[in-house]
Backbone as a ProteinNet text record, in pm:
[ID]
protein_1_A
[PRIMARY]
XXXXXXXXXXXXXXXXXXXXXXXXXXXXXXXXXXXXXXXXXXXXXXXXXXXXXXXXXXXXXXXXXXXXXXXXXXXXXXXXXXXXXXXXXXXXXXXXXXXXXXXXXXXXXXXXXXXXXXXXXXXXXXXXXXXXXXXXXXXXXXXXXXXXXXXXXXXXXX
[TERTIARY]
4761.3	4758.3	4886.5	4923.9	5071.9	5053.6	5160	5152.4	5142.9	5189.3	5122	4977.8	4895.2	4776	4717.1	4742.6	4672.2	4671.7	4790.1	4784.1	4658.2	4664.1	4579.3	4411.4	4416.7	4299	4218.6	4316.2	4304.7	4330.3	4368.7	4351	4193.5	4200.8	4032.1	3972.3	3944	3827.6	3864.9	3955.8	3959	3921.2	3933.6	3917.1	3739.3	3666.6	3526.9	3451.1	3526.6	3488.8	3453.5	3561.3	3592	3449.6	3445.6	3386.8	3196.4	3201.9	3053.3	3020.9	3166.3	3144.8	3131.5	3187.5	3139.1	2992	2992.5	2817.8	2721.8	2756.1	2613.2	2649.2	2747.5	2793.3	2735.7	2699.8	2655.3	2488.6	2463.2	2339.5	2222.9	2132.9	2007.3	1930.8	1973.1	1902.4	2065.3	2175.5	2229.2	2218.6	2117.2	2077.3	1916.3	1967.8	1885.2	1779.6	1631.8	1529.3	1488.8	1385.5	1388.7	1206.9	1210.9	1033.8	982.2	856.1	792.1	749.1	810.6	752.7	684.1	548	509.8	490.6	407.6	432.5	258.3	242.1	108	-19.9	-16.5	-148.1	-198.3	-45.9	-62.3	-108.4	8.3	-49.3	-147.7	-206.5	-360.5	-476.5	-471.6	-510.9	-528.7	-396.8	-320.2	-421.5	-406.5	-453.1	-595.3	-671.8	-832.9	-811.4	-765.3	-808.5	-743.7	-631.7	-580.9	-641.2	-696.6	-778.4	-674.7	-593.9	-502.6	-491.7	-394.9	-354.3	-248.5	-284.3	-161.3	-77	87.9	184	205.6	180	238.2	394.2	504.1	618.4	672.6	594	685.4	823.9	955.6	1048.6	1147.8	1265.9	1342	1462.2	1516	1670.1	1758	1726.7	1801	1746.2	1673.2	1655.2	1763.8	1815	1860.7	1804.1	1700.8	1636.1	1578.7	1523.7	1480.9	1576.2	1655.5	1808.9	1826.3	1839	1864	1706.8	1649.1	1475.4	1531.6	1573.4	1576.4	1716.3	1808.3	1915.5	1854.4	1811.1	1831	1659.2	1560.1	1420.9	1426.4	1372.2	1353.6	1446.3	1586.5	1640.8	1651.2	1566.8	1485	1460.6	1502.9	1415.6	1279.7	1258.5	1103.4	998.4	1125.1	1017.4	979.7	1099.8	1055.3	917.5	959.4	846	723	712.6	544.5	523.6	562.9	505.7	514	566.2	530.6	389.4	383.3	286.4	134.4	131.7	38.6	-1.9	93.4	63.3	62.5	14.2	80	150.7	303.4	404.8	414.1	382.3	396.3	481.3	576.9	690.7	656.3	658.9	661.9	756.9	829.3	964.9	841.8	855.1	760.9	854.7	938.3	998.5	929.8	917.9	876.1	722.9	669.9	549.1	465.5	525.6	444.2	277	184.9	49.5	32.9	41.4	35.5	88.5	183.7	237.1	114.8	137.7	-5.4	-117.4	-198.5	-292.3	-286.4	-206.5	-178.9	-123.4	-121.2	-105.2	85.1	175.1	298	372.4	417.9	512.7	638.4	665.9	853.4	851.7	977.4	1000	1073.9	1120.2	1014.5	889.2	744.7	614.3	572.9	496	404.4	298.5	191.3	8.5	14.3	-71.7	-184.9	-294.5	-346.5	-461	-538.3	-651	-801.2	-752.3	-796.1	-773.1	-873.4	-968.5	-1055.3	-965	-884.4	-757.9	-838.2	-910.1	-919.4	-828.3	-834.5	-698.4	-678.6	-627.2	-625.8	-557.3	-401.3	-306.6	-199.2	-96.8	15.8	116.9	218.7	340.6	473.9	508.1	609.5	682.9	840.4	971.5	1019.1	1195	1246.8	1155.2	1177.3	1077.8	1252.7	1258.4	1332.9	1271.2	1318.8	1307.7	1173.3	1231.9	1126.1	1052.8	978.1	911.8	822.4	898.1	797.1	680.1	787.9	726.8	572.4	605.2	503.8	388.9	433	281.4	254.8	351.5	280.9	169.7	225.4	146.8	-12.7	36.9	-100.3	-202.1	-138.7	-222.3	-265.5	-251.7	-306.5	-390.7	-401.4	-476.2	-575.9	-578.7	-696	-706.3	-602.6	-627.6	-629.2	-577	-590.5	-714.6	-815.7	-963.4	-1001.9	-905.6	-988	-899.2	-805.8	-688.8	-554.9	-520.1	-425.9	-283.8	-191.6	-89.9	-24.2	-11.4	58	26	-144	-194.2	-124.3	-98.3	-117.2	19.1	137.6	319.8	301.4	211.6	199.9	145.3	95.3	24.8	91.6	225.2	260.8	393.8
8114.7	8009.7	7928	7893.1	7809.8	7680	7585.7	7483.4	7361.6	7418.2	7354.3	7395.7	7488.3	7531.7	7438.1	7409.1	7359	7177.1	7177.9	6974.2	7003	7045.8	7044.7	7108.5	7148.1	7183.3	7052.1	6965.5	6844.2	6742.1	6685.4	6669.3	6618.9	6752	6802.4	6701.4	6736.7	6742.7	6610.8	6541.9	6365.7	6302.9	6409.4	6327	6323.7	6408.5	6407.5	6363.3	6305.2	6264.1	6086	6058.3	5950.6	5914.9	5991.8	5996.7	5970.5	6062.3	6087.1	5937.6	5859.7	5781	5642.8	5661.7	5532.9	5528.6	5636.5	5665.7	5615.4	5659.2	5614.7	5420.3	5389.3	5252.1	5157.3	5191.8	5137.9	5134.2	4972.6	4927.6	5047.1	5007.4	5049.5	4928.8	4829.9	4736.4	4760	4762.8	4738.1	4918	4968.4	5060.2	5037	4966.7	4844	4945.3	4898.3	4884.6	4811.9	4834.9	4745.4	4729.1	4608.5	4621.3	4676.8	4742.4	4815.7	4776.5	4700.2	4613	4716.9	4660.6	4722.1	4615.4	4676.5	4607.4	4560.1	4492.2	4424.5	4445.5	4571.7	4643.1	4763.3	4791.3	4895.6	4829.7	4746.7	4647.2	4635.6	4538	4541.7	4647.8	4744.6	4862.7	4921.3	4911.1	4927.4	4857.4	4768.7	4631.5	4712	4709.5	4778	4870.2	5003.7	5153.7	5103.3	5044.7	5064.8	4959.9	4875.6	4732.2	4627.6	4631.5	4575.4	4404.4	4322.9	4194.8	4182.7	4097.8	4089.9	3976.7	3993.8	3908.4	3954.9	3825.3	3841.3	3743.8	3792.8	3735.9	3667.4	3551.3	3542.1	3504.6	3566.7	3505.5	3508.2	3463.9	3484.2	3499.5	3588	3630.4	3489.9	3382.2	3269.6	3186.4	3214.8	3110.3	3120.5	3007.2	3005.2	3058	2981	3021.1	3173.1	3210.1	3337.8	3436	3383	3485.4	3512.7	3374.4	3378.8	3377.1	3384.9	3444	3585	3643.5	3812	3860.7	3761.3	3848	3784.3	3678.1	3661.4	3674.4	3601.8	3645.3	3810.8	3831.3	3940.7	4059.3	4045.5	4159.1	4163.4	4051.7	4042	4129.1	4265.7	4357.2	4326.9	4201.5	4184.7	4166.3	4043.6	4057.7	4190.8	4257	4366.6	4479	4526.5	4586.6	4484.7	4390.8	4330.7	4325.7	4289.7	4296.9	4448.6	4486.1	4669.9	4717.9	4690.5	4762.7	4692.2	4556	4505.2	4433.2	4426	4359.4	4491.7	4425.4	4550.6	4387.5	4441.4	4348.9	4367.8	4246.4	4276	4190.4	4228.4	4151.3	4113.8	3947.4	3941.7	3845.7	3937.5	3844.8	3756.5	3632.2	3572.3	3481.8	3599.1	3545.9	3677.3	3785.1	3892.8	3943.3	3896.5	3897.6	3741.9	3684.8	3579.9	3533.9	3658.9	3640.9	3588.4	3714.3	3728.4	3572.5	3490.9	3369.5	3293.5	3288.1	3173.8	3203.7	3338.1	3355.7	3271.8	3262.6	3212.4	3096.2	2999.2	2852.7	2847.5	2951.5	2930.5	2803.8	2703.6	2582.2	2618.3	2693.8	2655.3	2847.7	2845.6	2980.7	2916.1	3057.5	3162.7	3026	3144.2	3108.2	3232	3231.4	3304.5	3323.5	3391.3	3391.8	3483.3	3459.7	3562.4	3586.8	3715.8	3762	3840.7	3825.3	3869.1	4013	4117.8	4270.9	4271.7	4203.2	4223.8	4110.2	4154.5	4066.9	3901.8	3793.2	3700.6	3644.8	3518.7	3405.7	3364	3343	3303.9	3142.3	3113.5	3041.3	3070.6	2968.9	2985	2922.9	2938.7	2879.2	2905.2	2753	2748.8	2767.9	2756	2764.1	2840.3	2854.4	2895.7	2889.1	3005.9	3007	3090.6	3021.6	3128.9	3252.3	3362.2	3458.7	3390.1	3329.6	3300.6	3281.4	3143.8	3076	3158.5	3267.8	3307.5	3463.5	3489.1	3589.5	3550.6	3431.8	3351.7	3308.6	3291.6	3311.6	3380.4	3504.4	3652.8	3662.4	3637.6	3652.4	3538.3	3489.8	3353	3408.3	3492.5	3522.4	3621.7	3729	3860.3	3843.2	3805.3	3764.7	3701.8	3682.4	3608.1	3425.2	3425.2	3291.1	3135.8	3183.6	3076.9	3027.2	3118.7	3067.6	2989.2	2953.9	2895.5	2783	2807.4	2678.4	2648.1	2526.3	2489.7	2615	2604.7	2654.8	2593.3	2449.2	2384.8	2412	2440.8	2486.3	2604.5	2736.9	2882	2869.6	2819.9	2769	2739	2642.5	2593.9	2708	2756.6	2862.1	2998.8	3042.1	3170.5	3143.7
-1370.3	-1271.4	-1284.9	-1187.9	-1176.9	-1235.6	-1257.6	-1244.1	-1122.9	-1030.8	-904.6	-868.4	-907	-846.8	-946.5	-1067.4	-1149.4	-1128.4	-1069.5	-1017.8	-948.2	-801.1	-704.4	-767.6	-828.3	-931.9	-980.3	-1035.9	-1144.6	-1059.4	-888.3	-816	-757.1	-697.6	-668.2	-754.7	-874.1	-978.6	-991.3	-969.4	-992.1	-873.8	-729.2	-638.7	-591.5	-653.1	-628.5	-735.6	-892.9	-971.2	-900.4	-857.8	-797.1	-669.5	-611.6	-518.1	-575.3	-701.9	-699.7	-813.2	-841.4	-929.6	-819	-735.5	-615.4	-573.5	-531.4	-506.7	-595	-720.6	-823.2	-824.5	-818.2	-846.5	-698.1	-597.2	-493.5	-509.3	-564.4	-607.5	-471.1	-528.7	-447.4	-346.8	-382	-315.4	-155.6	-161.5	-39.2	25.8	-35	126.5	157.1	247	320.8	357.3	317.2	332	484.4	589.1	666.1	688	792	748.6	878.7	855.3	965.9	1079.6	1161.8	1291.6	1337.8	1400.3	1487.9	1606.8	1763	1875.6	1842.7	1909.8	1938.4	1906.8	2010.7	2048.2	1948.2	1907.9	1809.6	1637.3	1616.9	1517.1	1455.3	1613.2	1582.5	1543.5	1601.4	1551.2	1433.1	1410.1	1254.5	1161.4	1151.6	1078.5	1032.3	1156.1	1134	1087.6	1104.9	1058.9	918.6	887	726.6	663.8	750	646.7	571	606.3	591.5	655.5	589.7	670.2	783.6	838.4	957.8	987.3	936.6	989.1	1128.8	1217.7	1358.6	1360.9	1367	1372.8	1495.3	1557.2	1696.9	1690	1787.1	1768.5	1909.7	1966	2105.6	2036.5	2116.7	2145.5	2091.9	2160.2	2175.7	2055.5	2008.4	1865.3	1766	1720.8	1566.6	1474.8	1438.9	1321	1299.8	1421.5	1440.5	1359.6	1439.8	1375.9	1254.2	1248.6	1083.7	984.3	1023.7	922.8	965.9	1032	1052.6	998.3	949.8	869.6	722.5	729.1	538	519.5	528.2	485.6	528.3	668.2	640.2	635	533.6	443.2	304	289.3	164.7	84.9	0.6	-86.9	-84.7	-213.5	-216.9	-112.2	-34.9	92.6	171.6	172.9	282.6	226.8	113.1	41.8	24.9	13.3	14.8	127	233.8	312.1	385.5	377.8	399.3	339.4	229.1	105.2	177	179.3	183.5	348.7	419.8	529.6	647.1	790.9	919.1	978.4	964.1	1028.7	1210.8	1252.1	1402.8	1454.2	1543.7	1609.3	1767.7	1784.1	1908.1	1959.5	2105.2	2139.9	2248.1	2242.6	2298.3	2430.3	2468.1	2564.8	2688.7	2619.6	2690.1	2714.1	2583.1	2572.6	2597.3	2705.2	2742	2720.3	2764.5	2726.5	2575.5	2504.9	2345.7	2311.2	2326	2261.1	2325.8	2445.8	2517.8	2399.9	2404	2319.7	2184.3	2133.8	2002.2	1988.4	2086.4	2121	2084.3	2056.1	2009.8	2114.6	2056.1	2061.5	2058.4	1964.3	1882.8	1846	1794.5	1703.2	1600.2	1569.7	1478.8	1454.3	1502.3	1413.4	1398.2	1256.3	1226.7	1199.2	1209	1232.1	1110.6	1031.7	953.8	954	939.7	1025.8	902.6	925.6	821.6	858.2	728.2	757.1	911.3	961	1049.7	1172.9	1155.8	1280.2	1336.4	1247.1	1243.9	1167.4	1270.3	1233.4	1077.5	1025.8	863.8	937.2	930.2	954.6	1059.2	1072.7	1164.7	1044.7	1077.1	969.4	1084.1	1135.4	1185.4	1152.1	1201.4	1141.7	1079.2	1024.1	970.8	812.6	781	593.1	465.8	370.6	342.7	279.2	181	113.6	-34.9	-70.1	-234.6	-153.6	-68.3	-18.3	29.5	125.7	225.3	108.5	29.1	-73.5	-145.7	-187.6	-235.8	-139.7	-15.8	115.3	136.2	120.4	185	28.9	-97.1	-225	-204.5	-177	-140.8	-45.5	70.3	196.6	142.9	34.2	74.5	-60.2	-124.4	-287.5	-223.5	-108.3	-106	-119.5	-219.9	-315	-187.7	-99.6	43.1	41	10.5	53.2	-74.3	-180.4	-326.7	-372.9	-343.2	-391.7	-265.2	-285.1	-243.7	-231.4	-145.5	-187.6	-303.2	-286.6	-412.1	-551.7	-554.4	-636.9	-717.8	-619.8	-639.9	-639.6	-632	-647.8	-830.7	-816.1	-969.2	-1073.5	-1063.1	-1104	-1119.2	-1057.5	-1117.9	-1176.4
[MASK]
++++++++++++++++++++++++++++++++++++++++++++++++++++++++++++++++++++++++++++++++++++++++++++++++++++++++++++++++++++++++++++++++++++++++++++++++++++++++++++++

C-alpha cells in the first residue's frame, strides 16, 4: 500500500471516528421527545378505554403565554413523559374549537382542565404554569392526593 493510500486510509478512519464520537456526545434529552396531543373527541375516548386522566390544554395562536407554556413547559423531558405515561393530553385551539371552550366556561389562555379517568371535572388551572410547578400538579392530580390534602400540603411533602 502506498503512502498516499494510507493518508486517505487514516483520513477515513479519523473522519468517522469523529463523526461516531459527535453522535454518542449529543445528550439524549435534546432529541426532543414531544407530548401526545390528542383532539377532543378522540381524547375523550382515550381517557375511558385506557382509564386514564385527562389534561385538556386550551390555548390560541395569538396568546403569549400559550406560546411560551408550549416551547418551555411543554418541552419539558419530565414533563413530557409524565404526562404521556400517566395522563391522555388533549389540545384545544379555543379559537377554532369555539363550543368545547364555551363548554368549559374558558375566560383567558392558556387554561387547563383535569379530568377523572371517567372524564369528570377534577379542576381548571389558568395561566402560564412553568416546568417544576406544573410537574408537581400533574404529580398531585394523578396520585390522587387532590382529594386528601392541600396542594401546599403535597409541595411540602416531597
Amino acid at each position: 500500500m502506498t503512502v498516499k493510500a494510507m493518508k486517505y486510509q487514516l483520513f477515513f478512519l479519523m473522519l468517522i471516528s469523529s463523526v461516531v464520537a459527535f453522535c454518542l456526545a449529543v445528550p439524549v434529552s435534546s432529541q426532543a421527545s414531544t407530548i401526545d396531543w390528542k383532539g377532543y373527541d378522540t381524547g375523550m375516548t382515550d381517557a375511558q378505554d385506557e382509564g386514564k386522566k385527562v389534561l385538556i390544554h386550551f390555548r390560541t395562536d395569538w396568546c403569549t403565554y400559550c406560546r411560551k407554556m408550549d416551547a418551555t413547559t411543554f418541552k419539558d423531558e419530565d414533563v413530557v413523559t409524565y404526562l404521556n405515561d400517566n395522563f391522555v393530553p388533549i389540545l384545544v385551539d379555543g379559537d377554532k374549537e369555539k363550543k368545547v371552550a364555551t363548554k368549559f366556561g374558558i375566560k383567558g389562555y392558556p387554561t387547563n382542565w383535569f379530568l377523572t379517568e371517567e372524564v369528570e371535572r377534577i379542576s381548571s388551572l389558568p395561566g402560564y404554569v412553568d416546568a417544576k410547578r406544573f410537574l408537581l400538579i400533574l404529580k398531585y392530580i394523578h396520585t390522587d392526593n387532590y382529594k386528601e390534602m392541600s396542594f401546599t400540603d403535597f409541595v411540602q411533602s416531597q
